[in-house]
C-alpha positions as CSV (number, residue, x, y, z in Angstrom):
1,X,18.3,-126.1,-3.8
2,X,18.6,-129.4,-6.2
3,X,20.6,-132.1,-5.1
4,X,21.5,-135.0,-7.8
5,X,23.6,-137.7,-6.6
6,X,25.4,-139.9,-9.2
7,X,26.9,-143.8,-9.4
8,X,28.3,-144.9,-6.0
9,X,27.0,-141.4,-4.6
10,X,23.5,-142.8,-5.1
11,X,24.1,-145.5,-3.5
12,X,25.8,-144.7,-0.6
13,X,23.4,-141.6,0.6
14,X,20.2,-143.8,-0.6
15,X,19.5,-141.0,-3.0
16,X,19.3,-140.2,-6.1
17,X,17.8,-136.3,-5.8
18,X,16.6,-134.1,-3.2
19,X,15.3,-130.6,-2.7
20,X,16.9,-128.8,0.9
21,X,16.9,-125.5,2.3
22,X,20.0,-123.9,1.7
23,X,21.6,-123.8,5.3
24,X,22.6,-120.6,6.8
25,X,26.1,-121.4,7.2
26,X,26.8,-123.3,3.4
27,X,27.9,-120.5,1.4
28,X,30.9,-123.2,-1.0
29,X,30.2,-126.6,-2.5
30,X,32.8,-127.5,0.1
31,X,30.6,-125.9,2.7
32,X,28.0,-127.9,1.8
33,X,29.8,-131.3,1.6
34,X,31.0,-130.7,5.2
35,X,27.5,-130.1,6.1
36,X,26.0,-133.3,4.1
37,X,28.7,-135.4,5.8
38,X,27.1,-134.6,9.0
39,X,23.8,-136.0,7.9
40,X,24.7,-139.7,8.6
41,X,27.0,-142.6,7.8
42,X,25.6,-142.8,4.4
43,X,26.3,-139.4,3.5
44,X,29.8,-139.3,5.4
45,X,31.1,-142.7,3.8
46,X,29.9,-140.9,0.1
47,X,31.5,-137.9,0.9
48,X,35.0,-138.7,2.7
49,X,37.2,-138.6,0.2
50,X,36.6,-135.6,-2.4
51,X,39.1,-136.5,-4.8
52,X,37.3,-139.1,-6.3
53,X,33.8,-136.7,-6.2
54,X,32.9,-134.2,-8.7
55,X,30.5,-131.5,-8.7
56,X,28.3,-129.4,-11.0
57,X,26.9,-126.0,-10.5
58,X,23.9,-125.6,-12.5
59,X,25.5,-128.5,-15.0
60,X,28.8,-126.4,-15.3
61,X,32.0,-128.1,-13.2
62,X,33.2,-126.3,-10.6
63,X,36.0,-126.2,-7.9
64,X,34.9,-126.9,-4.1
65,X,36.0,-123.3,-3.2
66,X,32.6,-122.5,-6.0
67,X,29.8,-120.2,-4.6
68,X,26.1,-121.4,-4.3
69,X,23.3,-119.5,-3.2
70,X,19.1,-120.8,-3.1
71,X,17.5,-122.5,-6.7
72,X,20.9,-124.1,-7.5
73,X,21.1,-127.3,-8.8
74,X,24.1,-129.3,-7.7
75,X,25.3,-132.8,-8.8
76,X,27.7,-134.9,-7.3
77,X,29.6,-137.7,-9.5
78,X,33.0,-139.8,-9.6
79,X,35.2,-138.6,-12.3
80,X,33.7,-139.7,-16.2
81,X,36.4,-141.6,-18.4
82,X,36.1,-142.3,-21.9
83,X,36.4,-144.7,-23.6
């Protein structure tokens, strides 16, 4: 599974992409933001508040509640504005 982090996200976990294992237990995007907020203070202080993070399922948007399953690619962003 892809990981892209976007914007503050980036900074805050010290990444910009990763490659993991899809855990056992991670079967939501929300599933797998509770488990990336146990990864370390980085990755909790990105991650606590989820109304100002997006996230992409294989570049589509998708709810938190979304399915993922192994060879997704999932991005994490703050909401775009135009202008």
């Amino acid at each position: 599974m892809k990981l892209l982090y976007f914007a503050w996200l980036r900074t805050r976990t010290g990444l910009g992409e990763e490659e993991i294992a899809l855990p056992q237990d991670v079967r939501t995007v929300r599933d797998l933001v509770d488990w990336l907020r146990q990864r370390g203070p980085g990755f909790s202080a990105a991650f606590e508040n989820m109304k100002v993070v997006r996230a992409a399922v294989n570049q589509s948007y998708v709810q938190l509640d979304h399915p993922v399953s192994e060879g997704d690619e999932i991005a994490f962003f703050p909401p775009v504005t135009g202008g």
